[in-house]
N, C-alpha and C positions, 0 to 999 in steps of 0.2 A: 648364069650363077656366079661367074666369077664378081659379080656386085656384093655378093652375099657372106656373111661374116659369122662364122661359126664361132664364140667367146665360150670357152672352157674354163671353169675358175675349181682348182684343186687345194687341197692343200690336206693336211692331215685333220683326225677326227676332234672335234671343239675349237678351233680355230676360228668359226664364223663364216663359214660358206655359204649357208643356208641364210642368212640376214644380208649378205652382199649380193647373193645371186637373184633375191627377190628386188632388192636397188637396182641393179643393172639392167634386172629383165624390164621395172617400170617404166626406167629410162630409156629402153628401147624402143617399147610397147611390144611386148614378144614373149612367150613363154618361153617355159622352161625343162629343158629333159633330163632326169636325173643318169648320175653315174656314180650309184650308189648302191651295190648290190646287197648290203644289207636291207633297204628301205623299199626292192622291191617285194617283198612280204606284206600280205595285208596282215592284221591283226597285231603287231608287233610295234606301236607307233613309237612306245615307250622306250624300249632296249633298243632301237634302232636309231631314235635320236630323229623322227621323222619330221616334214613340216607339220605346225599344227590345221588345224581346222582354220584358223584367221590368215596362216601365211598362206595356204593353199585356195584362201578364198580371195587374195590378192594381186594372185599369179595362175594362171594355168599351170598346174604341175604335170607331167608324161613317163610313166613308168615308176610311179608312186605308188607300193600295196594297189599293183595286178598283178600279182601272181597268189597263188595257194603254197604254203609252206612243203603238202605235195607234189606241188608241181616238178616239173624237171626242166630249166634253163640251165643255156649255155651263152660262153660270150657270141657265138656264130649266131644264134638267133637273137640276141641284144643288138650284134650289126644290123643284121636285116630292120629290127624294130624301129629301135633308132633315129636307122638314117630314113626310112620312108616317115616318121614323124617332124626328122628335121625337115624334110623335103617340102610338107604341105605345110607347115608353120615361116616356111621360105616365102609361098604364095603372098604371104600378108605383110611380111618384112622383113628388113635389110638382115636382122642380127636374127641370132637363137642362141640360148644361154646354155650349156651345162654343166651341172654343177655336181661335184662326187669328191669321194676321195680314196675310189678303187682304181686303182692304177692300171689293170689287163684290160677292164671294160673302157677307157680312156685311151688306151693303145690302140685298142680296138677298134672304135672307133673314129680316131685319127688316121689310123695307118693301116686297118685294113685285120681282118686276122691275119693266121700265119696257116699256110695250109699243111697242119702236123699229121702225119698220119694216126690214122685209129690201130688201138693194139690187138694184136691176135690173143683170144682168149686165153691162151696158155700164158701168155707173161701177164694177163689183168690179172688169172688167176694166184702167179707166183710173187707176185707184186700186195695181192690182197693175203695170202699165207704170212707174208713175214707181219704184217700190220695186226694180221689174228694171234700171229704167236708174242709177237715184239712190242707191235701198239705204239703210238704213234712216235717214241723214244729211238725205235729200228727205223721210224722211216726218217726223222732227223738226222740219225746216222749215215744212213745210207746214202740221203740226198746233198752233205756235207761233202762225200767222200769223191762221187761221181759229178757234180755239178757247185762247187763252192757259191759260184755268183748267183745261181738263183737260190741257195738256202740263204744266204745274206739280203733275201728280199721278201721270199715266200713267208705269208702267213704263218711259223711254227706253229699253230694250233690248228690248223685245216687240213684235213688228213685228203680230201680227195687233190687239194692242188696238188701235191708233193707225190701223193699214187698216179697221178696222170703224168706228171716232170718224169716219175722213174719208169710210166712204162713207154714212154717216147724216146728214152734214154734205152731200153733194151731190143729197141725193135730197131731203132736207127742206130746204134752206137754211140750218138752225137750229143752233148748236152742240151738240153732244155732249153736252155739260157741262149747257145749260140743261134738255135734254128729259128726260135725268135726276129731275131735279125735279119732276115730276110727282105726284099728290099718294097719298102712303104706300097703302099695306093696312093692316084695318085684322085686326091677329092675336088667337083666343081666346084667348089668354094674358099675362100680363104678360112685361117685356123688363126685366132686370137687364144694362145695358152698362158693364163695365169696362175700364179703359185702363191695361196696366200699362206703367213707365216708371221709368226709371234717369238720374244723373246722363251726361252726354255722355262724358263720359272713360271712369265704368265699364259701357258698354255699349259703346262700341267697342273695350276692352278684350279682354269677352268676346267680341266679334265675331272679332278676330284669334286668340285662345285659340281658340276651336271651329276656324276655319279650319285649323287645325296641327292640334288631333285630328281632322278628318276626313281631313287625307293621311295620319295615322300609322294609321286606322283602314281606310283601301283606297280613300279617295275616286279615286287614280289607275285602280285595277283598276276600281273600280265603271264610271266613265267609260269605259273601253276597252272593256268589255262590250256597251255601246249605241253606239259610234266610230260602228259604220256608219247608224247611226238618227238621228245628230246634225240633220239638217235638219228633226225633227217637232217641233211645237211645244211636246213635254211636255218636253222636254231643252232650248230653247232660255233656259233660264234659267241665273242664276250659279251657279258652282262648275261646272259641265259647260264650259260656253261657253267658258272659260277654260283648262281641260285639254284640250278638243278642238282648241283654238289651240295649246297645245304639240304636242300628239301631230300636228299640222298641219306642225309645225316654222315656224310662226307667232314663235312665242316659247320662250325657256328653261322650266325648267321653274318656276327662282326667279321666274322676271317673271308665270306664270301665278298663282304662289302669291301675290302681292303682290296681283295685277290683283283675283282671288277677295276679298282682304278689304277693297281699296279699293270695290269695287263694290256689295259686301254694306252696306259702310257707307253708300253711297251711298241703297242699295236700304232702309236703315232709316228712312233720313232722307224722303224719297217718305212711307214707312209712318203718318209720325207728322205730316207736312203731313194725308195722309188723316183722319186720326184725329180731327186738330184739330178738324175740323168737327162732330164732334157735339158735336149741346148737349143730347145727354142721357147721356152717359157720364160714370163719376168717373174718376175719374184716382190710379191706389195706387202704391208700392214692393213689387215682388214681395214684400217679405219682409213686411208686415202681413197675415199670413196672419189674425191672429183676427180685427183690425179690417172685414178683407173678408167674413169669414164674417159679422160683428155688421150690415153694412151687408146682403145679400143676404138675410140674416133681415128685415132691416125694423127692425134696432135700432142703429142708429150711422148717423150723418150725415157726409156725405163732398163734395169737392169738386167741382162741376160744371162741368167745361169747356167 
């Protein structure tokens, strides 16, 4: 395996991942495994930002809507999945692509999980009291006070990250954030990590652009289809959260569509904190498509962040 080139291409959400990672994967001749835990959802193609029907008839996609909104994943069974798909997509070629822009499932499977332990039900449960009395404002707080560097990363809108950070924080004593760090796996293959990235303006640009084609393209209908599913964790993210608030009669439907691309931006910005931290990722403009190719060959030198 060590011939074998594992190409990760990250970057935060609307950047253009998904239109480079189907370039790279052609040029390869190799599909693609997503690391996208939103976009593991079927039904959900719209809010999720998923490939279409033409890019996924252009690429093998792996780990695209199969799961069920009730289902129940974790990153530990995303390593397992994963890496036995990257394994047999090895059988047929040099590279395998993937492409995301969830940073634990990226960890994950670069480096291995971290073996945290599971919490004794007395602290799930005193961990889930403050959330029923406080909501999700108490777990902000809390996860500020005991763990600063992972709330400056964590999703602030995901209530189960932040309930599992505090109850690994009460059972060990130890931040979240530190035990993380634990020392890598190590993988039979090499690891190509790229960081793509845009000037600030034109990526939240694009950000508000996609938001407007997803309500022209049904993101309201899509939303309304799962209303009564709203409370599972596969919907509790942007672009849902935000229509379930209208159709709540929360908010207008304009103040939802605002809230969706403030929040998205918000949610880019978290992406690219994450990201920072490697120091073994380069850093491109979606659009140096040959430069990217010359570096993942091993022939062009690039910038390491």
């Amino acid at each position: 395996m060590t011939n074998k080139t594992l190409v990760v291409i990250a970057g935060p959400t609307a950047v253009g991942k998904t239109t480079l990672g189907i370039t790279i994967a052609e040029k390869f001749k190799t599909g693609i495994v997503s690391a996208d835990a939103r976009q593991f959802y079927r039904g959900l193609p719209i809010g999720t930002a998923a490939p279409s029907k033409q890019e996924l008839d252009r690429v093998p996609h792996h780990l695209v809507g199969h799961l069920s909104v009730h289902d129940y994943y974790n990153v530990a069974m995303y390593e397992k999945e994963a890496l036995g798909i990257i394994n047999r997509l090895f059988l047929t070629s040099d590279h395998v692509v993937v492409v995301g822009g969830s940073g634990l499932y990226i960890d994950t499977l670069c480096r291995g999980i971290d073996l945290l332990p599971d919490p004794d039900p007395l602290v799930r449960k005193q961990v889930q009291q403050v959330y029923d009395q406080q909501g999700i404002r108490g777990l902000r707080q809390w996860i500020r006070k005991v763990d600063p560097e992972f709330a400056g990363e964590v999703d602030q809108a995901n209530p189960q990250r932040m309930k599992r950070a505090l109850e690994v924080f009460l059972v060990t004593g130890t931040p979240f954030s530190s035990l993380r760090k634990q020392q890598a796996k190590k993988r039979p293959f090499r690891i190509r990590k790229l960081i793509l990235n845009r000037s600030r303006q034109d990526l939240f640009d694009r950000i508000n652009k996609r938001t407007q084609q997803m309500i022209e393209r049904g993101l309201v209908e899509e939303a309304l289809a799962f209303y009564r599913y709203r409370h599972l964790n596969a919907l509790n993210t942007v672009g849902y959260k935000e229509v379930f608030s209208w159709l709540s009669n929360t908010w207008t439907l304009h103040t939802a569509i605002e809230k969706i691309k403030t929040n998205t931006r918000r949610y880019a910005k978290r992406q690219l904190t994450w990201f920072r931290r490697y120091d073994d990722a380069a850093w491109f403009h979606p659009d140096e498509t040959d430069r990217i190719e010359r570096w993942i060959a091993g022939n062009d030198a690039a910038s390491i962040s």
